[in-house]
N, CA, C and O atoms as a GROMACS GRO file, in nm:
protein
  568
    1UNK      N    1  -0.318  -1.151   2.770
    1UNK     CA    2  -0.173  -1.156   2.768
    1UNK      C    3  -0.116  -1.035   2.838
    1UNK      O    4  -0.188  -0.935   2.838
    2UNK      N    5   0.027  -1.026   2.912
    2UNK     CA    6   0.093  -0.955   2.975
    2UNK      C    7   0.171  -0.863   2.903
    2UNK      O    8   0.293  -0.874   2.893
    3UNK      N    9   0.099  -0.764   2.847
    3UNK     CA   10   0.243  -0.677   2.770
    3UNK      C   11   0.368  -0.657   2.884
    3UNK      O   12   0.382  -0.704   2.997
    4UNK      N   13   0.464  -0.555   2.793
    4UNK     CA   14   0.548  -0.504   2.828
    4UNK      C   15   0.552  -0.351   2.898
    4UNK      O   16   0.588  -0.300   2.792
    5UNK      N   17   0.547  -0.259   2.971
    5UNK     CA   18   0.558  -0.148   2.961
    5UNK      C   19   0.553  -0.071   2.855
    5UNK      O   20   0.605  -0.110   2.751
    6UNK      N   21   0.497   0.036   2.862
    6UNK     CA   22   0.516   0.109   2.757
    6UNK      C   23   0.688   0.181   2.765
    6UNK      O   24   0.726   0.227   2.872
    7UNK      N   25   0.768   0.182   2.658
    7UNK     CA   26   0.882   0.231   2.623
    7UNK      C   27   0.894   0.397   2.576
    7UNK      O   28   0.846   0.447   2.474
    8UNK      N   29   0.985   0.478   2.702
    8UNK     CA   30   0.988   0.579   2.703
    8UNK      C   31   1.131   0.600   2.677
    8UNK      O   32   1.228   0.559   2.740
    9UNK      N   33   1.126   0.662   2.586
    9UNK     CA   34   1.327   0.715   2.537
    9UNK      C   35   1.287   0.838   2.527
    9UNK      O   36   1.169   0.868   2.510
   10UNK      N   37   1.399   0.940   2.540
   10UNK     CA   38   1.398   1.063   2.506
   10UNK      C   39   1.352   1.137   2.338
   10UNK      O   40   1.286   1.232   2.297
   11UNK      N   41   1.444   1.008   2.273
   11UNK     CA   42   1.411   1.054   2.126
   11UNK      C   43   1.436   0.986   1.960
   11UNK      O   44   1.469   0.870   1.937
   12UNK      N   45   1.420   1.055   1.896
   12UNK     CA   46   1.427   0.949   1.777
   12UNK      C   47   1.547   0.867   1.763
   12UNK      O   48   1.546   0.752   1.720
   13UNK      N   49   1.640   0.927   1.800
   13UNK     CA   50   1.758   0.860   1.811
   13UNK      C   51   1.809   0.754   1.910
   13UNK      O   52   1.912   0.688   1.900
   14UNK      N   53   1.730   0.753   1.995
   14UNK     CA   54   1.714   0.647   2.106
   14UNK      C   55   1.644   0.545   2.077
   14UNK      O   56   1.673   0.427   2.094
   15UNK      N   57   1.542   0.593   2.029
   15UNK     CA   58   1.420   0.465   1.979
   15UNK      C   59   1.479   0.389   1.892
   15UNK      O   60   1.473   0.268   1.917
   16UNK      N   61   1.537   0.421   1.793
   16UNK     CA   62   1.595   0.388   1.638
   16UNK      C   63   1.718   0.285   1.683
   16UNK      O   64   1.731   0.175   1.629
   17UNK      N   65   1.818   0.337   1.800
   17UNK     CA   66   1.934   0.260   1.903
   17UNK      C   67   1.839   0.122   1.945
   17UNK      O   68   1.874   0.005   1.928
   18UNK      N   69   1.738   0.158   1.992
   18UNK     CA   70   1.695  -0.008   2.062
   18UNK      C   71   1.634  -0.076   1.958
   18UNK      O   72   1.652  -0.198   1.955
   19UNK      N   73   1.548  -0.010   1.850
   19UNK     CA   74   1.491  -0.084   1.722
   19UNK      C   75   1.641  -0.215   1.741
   19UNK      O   76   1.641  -0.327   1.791
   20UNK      N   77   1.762  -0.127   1.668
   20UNK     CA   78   1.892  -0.219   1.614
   20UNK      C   79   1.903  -0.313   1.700
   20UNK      O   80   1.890  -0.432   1.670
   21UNK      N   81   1.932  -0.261   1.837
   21UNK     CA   82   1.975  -0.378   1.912
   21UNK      C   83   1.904  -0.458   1.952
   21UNK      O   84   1.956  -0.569   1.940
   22UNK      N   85   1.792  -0.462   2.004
   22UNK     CA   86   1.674  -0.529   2.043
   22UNK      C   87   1.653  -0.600   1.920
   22UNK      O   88   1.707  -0.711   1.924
   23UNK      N   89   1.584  -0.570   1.790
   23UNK     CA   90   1.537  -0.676   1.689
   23UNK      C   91   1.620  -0.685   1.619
   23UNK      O   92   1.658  -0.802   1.606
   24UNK      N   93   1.696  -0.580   1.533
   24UNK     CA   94   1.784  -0.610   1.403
   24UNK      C   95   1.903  -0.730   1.452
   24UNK      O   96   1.918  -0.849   1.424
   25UNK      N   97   1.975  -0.636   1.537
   25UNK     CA   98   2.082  -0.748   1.559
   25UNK      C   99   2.081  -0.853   1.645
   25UNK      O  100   2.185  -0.911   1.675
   26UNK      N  101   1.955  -0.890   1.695
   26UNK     CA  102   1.927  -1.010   1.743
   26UNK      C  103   1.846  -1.114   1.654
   26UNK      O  104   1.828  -1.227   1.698
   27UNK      N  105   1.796  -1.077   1.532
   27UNK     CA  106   1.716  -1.135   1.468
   27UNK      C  107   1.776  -1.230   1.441
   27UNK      O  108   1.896  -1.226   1.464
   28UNK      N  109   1.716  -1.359   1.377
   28UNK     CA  110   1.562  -1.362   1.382
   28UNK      C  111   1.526  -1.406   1.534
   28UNK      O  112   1.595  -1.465   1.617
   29UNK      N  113   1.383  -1.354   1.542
   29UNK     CA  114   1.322  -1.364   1.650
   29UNK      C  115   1.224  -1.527   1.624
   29UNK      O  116   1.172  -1.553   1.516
   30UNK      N  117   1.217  -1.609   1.731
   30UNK     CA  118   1.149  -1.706   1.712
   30UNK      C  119   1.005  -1.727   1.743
   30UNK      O  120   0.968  -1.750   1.858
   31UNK      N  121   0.942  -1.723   1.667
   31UNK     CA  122   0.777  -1.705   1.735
   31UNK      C  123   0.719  -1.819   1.826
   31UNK      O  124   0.788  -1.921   1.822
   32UNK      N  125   0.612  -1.826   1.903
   32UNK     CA  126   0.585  -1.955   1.945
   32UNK      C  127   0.565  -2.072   1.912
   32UNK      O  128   0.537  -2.166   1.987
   33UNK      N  129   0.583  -2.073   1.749
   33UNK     CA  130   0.495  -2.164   1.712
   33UNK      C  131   0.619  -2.212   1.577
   33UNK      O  132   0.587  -2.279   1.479
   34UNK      N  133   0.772  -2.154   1.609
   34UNK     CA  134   0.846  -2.181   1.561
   34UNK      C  135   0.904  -2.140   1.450
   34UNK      O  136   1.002  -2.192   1.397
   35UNK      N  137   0.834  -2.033   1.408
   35UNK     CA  138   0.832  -1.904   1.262
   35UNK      C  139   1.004  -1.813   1.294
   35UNK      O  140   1.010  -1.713   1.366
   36UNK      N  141   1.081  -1.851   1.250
   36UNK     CA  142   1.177  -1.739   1.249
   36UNK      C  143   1.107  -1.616   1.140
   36UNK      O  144   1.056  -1.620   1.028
   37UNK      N  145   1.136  -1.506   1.241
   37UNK     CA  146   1.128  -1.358   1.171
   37UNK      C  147   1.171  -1.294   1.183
   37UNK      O  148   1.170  -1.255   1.299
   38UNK      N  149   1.242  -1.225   1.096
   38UNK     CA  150   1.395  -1.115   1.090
   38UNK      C  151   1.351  -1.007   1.080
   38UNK      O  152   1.236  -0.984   1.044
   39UNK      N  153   1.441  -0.917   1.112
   39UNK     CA  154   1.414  -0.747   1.170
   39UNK      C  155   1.512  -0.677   1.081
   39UNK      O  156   1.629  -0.715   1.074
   40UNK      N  157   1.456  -0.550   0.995
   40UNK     CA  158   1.570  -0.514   0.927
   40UNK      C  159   1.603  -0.306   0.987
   40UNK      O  160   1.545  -0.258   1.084
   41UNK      N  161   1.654  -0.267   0.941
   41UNK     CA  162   1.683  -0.158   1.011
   41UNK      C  163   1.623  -0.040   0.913
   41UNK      O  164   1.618   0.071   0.966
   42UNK      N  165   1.583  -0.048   0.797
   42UNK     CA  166   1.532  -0.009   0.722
   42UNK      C  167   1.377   0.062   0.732
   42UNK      O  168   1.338   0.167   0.682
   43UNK      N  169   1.289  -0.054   0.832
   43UNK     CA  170   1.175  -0.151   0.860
   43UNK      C  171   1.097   0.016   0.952
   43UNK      O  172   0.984   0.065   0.949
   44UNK      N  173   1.222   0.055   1.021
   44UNK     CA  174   1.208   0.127   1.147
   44UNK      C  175   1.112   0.255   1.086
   44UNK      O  176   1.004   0.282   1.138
   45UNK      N  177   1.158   0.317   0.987
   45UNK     CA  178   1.067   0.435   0.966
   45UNK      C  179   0.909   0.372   0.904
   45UNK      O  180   0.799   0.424   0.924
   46UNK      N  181   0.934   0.262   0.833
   46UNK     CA  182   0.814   0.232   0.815
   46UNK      C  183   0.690   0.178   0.927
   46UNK      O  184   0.568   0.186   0.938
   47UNK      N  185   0.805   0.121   0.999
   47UNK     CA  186   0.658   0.058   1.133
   47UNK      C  187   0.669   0.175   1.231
   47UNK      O  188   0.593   0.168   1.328
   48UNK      N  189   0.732   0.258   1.225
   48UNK     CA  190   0.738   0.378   1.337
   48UNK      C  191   0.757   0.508   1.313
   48UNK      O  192   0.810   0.582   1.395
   49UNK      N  193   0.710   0.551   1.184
   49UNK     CA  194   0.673   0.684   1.200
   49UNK      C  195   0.515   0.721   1.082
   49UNK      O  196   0.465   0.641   1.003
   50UNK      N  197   0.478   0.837   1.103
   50UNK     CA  198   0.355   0.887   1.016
   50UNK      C  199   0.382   0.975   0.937
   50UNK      O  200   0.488   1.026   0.903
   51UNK      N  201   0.274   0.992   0.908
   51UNK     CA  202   0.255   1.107   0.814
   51UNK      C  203   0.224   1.249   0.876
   51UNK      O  204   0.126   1.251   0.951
   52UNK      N  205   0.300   1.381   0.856
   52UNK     CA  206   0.259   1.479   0.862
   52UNK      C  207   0.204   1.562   0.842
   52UNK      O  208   0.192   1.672   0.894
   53UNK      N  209   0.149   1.496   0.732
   53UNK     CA  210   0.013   1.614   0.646
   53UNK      C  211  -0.047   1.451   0.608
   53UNK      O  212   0.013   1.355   0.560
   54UNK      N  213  -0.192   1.464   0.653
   54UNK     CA  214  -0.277   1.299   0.610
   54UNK      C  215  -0.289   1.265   0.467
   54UNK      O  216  -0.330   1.351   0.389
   55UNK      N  217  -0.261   1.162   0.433
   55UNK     CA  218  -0.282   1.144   0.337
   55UNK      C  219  -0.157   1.122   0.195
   55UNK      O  220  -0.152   1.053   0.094
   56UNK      N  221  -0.068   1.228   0.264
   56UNK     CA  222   0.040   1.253   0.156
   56UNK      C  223   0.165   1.089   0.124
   56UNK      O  224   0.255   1.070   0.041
   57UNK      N  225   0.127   1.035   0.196
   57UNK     CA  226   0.167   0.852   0.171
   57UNK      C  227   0.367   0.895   0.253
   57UNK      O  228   0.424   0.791   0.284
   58UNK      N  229   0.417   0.972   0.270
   58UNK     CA  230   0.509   0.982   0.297
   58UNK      C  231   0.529   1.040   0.419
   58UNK      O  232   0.511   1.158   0.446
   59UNK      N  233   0.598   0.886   0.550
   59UNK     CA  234   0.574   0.909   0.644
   59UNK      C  235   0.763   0.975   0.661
   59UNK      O  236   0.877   0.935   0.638
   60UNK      N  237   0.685   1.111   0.721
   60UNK     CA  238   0.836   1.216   0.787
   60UNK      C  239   0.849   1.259   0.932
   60UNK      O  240   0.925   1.346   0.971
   61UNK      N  241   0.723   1.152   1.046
   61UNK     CA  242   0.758   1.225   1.106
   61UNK      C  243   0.725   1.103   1.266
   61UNK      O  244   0.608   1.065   1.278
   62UNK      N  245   0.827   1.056   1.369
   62UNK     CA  246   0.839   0.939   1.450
   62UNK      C  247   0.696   0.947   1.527
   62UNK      O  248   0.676   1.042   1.603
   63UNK      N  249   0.629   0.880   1.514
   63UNK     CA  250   0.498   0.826   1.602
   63UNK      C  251   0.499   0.753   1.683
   63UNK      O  252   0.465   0.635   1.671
   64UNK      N  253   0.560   0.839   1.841
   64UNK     CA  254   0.578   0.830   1.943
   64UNK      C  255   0.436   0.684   2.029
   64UNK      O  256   0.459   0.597   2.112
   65UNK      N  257   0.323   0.713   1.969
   65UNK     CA  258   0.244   0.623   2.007
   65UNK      C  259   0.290   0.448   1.959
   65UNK      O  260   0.269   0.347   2.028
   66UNK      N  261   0.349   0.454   1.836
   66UNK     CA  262   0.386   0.304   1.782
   66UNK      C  263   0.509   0.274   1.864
   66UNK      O  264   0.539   0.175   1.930
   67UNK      N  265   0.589   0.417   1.834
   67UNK     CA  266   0.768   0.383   1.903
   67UNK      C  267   0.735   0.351   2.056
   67UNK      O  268   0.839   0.295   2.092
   68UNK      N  269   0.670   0.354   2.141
   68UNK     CA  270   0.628   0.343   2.291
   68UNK      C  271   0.605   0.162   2.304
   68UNK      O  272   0.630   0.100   2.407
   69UNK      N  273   0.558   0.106   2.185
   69UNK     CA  274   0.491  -0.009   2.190
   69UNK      C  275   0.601  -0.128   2.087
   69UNK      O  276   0.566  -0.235   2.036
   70UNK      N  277   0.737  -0.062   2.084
   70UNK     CA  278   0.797  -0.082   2.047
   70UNK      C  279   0.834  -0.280   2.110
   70UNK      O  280   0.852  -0.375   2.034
   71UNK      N  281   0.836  -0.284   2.261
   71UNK     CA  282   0.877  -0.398   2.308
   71UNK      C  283   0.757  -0.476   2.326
   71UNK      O  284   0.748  -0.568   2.407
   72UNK      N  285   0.628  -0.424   2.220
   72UNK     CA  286   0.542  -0.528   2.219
   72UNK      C  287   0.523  -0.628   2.105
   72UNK      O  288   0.446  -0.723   2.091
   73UNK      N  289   0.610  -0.581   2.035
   73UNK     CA  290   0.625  -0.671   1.895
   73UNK      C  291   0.673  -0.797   1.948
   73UNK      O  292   0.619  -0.906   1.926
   74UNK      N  293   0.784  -0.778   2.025
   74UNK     CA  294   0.859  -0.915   2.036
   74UNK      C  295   0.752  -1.023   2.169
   74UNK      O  296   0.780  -1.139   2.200
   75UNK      N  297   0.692  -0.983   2.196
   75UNK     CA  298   0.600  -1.005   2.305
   75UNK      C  299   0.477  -1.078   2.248
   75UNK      O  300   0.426  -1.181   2.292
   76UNK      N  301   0.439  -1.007   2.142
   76UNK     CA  302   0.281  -1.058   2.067
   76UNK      C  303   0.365  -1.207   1.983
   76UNK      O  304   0.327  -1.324   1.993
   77UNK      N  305   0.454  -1.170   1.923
   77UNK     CA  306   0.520  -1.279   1.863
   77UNK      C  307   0.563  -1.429   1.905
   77UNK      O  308   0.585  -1.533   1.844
   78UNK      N  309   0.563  -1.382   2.057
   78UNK     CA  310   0.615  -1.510   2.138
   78UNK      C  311   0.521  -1.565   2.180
   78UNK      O  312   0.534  -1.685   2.206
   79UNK      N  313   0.381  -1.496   2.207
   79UNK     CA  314   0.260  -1.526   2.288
   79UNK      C  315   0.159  -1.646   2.186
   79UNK      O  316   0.119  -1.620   2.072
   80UNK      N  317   0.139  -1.746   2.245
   80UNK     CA  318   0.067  -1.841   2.147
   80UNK      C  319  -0.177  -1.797   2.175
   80UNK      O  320  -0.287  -1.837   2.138
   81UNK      N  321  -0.108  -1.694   2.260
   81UNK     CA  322  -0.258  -1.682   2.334
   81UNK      C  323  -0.314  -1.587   2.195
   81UNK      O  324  -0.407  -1.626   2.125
   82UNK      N  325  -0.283  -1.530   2.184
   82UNK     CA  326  -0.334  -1.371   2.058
   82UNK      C  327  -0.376  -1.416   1.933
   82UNK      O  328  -0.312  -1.513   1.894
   83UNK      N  329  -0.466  -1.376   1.856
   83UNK     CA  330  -0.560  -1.400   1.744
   83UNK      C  331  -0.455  -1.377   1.678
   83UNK      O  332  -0.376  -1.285   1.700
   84UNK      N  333  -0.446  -1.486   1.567
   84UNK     CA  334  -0.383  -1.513   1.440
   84UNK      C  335  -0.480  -1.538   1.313
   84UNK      O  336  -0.565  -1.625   1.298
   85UNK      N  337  -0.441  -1.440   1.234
   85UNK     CA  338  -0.503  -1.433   1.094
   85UNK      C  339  -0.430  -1.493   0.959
   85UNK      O  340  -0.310  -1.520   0.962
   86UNK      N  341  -0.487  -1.506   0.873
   86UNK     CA  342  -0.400  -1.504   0.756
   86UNK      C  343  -0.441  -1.435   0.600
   86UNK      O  344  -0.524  -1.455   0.511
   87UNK      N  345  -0.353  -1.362   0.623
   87UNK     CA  346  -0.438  -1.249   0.472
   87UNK      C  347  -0.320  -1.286   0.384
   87UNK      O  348  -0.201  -1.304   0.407
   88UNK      N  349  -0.396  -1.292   0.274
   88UNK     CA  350  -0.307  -1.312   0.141
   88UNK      C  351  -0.364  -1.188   0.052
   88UNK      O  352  -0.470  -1.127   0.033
   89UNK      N  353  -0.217  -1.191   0.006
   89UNK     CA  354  -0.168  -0.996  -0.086
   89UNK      C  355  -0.208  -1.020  -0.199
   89UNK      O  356  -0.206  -1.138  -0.235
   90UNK      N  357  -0.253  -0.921  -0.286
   90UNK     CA  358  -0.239  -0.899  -0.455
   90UNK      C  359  -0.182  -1.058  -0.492
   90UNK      O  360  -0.224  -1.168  -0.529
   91UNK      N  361  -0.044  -0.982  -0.452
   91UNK     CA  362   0.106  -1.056  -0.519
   91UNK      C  363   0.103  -1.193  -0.511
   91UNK      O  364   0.162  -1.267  -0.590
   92UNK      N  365   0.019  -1.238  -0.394
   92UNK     CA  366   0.047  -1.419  -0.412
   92UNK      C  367   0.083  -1.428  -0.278
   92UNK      O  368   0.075  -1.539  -0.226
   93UNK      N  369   0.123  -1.333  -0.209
   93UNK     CA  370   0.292  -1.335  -0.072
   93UNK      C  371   0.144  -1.310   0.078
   93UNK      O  372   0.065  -1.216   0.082
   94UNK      N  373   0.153  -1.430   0.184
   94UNK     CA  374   0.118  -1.497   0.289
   94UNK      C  375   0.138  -1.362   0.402
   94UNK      O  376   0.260  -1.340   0.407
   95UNK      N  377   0.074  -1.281   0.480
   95UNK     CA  378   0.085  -1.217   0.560
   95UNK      C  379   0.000  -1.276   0.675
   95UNK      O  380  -0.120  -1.299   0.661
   96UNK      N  381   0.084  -1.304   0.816
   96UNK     CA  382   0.037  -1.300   0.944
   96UNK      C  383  -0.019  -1.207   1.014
   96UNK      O  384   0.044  -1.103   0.997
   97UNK      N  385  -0.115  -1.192   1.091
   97UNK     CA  386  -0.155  -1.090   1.140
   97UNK      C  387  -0.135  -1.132   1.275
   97UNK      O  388  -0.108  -1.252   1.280
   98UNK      N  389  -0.141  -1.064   1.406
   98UNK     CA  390  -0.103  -1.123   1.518
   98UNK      C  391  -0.182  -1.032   1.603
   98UNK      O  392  -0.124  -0.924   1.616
   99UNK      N  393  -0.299  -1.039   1.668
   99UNK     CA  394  -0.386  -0.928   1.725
   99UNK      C  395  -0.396  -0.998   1.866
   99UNK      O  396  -0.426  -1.109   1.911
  100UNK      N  397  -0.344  -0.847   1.924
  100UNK     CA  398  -0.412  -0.837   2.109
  100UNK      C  399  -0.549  -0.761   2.076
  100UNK      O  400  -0.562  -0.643   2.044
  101UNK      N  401  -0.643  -0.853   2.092
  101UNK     CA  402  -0.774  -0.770   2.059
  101UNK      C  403  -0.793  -0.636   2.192
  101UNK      O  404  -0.792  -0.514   2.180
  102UNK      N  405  -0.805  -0.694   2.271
  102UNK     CA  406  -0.797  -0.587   2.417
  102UNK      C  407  -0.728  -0.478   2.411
  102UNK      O  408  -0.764  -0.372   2.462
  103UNK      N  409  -0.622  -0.494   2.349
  103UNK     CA  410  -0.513  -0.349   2.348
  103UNK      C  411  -0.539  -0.260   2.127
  103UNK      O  412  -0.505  -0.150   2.083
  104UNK      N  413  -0.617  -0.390   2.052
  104UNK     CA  414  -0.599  -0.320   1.936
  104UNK      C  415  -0.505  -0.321   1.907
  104UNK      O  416  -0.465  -0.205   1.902
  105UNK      N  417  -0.410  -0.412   1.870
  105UNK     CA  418  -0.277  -0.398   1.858
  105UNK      C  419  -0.224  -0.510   1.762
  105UNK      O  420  -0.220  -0.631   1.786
  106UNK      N  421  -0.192  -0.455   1.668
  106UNK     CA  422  -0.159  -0.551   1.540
  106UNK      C  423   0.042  -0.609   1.510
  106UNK      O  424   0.138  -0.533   1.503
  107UNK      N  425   0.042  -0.701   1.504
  107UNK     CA  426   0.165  -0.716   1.465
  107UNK      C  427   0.139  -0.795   1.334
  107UNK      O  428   0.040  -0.866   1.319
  108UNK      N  429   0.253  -0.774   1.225
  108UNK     CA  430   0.210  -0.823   1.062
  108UNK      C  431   0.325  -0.900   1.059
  108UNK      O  432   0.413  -0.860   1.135
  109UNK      N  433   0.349  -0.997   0.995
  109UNK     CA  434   0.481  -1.041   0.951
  109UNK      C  435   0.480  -1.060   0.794
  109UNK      O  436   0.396  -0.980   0.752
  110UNK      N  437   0.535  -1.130   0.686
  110UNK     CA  438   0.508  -1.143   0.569
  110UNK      C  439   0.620  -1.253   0.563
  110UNK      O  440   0.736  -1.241   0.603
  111UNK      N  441   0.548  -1.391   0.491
  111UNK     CA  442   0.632  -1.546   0.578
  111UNK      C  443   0.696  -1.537   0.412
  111UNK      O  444   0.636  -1.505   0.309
  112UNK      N  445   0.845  -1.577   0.430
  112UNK     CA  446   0.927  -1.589   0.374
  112UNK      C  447   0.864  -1.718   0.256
  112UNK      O  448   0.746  -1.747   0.243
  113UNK      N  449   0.958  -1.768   0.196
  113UNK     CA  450   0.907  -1.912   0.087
  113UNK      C  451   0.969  -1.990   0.172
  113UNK      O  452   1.020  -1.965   0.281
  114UNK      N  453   0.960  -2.096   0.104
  114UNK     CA  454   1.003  -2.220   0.146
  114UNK      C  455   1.162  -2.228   0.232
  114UNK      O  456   1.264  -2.198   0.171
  115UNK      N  457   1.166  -2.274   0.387
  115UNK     CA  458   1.271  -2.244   0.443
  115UNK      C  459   1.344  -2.123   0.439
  115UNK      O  460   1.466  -2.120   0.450
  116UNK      N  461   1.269  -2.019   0.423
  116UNK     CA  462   1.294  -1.883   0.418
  116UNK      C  463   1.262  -1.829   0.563
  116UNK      O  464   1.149  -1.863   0.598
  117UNK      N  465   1.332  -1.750   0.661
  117UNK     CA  466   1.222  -1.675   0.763
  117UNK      C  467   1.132  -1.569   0.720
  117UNK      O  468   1.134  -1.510   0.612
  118UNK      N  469   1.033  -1.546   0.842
  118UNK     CA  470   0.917  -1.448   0.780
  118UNK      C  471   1.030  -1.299   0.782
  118UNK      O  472   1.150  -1.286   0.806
  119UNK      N  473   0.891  -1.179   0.732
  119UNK     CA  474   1.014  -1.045   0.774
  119UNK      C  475   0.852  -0.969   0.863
  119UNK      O  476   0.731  -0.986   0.849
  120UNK      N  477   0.928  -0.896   0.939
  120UNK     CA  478   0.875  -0.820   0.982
  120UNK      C  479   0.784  -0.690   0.908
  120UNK      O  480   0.817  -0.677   0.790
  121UNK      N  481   0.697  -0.609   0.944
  121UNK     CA  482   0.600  -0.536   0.839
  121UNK      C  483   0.608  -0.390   0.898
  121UNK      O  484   0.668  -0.284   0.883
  122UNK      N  485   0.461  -0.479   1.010
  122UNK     CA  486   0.435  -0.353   1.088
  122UNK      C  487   0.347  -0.384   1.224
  122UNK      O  488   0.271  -0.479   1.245
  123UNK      N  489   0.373  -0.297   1.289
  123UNK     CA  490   0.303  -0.306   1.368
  123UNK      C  491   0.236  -0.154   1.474
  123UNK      O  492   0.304  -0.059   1.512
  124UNK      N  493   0.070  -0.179   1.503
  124UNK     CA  494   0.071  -0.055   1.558
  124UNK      C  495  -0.108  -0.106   1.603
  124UNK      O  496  -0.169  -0.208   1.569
  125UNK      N  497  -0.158   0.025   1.703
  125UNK     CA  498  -0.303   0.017   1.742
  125UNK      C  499  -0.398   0.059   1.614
  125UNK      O  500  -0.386   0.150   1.531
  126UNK      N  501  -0.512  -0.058   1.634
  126UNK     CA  502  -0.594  -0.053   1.523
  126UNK      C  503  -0.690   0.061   1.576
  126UNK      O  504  -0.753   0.046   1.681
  127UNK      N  505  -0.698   0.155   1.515
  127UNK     CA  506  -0.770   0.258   1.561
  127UNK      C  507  -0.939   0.290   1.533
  127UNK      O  508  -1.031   0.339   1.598
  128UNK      N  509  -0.917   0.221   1.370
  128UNK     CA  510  -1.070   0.262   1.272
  128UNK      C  511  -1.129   0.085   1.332
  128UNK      O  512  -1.067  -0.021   1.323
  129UNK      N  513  -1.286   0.116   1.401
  129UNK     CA  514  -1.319  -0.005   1.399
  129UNK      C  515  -1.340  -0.076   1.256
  129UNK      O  516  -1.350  -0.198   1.259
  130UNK      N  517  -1.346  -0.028   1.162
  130UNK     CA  518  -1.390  -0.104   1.061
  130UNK      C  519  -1.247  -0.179   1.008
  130UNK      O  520  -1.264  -0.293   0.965
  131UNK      N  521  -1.147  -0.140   1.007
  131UNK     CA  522  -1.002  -0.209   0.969
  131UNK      C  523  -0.998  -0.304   1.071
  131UNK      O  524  -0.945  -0.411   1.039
  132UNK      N  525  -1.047  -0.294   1.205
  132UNK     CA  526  -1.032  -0.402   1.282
  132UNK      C  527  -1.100  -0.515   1.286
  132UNK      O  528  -1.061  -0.613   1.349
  133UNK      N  529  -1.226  -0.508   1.207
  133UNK     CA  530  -1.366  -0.586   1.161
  133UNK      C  531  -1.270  -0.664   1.019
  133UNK      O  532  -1.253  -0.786   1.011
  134UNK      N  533  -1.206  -0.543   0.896
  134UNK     CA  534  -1.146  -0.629   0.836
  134UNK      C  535  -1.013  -0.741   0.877
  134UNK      O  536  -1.002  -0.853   0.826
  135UNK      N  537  -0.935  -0.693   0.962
  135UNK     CA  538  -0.850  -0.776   0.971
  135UNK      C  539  -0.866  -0.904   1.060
  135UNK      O  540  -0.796  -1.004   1.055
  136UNK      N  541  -0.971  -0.881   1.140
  136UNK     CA  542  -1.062  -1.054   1.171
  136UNK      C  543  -1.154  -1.137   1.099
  136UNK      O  544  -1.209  -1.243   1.130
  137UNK      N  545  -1.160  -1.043   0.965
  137UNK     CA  546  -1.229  -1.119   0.903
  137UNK      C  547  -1.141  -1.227   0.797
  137UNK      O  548  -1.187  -1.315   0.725
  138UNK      N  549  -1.038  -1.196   0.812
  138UNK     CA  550  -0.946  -1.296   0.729
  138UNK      C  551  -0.928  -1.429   0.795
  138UNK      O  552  -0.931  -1.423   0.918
  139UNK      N  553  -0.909  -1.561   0.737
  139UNK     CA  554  -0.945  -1.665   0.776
  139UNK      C  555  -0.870  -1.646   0.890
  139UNK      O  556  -0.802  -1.543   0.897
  140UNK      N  557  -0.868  -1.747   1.004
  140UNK     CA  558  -0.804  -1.808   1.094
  140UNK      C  559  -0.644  -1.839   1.042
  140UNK      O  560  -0.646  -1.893   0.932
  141UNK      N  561  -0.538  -1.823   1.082
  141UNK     CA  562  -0.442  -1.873   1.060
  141UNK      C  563  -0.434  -2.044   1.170
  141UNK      O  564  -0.462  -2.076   1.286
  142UNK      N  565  -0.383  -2.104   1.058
  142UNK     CA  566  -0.361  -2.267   1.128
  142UNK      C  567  -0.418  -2.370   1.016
  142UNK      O  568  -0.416  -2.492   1.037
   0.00000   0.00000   0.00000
């Protein structure tokens, strides 16, 4: 599949400007396969920034590597070519996985209930081979 460029803004405040306009206020986004999935503005520190000290679970600080790959979410979503998984949570609640294996690159959604749209999660490069071993090991989505 054809990504997008990688996305270069000056800064957090730029990145955070196209998050809104690009997904929030265009949402929902339609996947190929006909999945509405909504974008919330909230979403942004969680799929795009890290942690500054490892480990401490509280991400404070923009991870320029995810925010760059920002216009590949909407891209993996539309593409019917990319490995689709399906992992199911604790909770009961249906998560998509959406992998460019070549680039390592995960997009998550979490599918709404019944006539509900999905929501958006996260998305970013799978770095640890073994998380990438787990997240193909979840059935096939379809």
């Amino acid at each position: 599949m054809a990504l997008p460029p990688l996305l270069v803004l000056p800064d957090e405040k730029a990145y955070k400007a196209h998050w809104l306009e690009n997904y929030v206020f265009l949402s929902p986004l339609i996947t190929f396969d006909g999945i509405a999935v909504r974008f919330f503005a909230e979403v942004f520190d969680h799929a795009f920034f890290r942690e500054s000290k490892p480990r401490s679970r509280v991400k404070d600080f923009l991870d320029f590597d995810r925010a760059k790959r920002m216009d590949w979410v909407a891209a993996v979503l539309r593409d019917g070519s990319v490995e689709l998984y399906r992992r199911v949570m604790p909770n009961g609640k249906t998560r998509r996985i959406a992998l460019v294996f070549s680039e390592r690159y995960a997009v998550i959604v979490q599918l709404g209930g019944l006539g509900k749209p999905a929501r958006f999660i996260t998305a970013y490069v799978v770095h640890n081979d073994s998380a990438l071993r787990n997240m193909r090991s979840n059935p096939p989505w379809g």
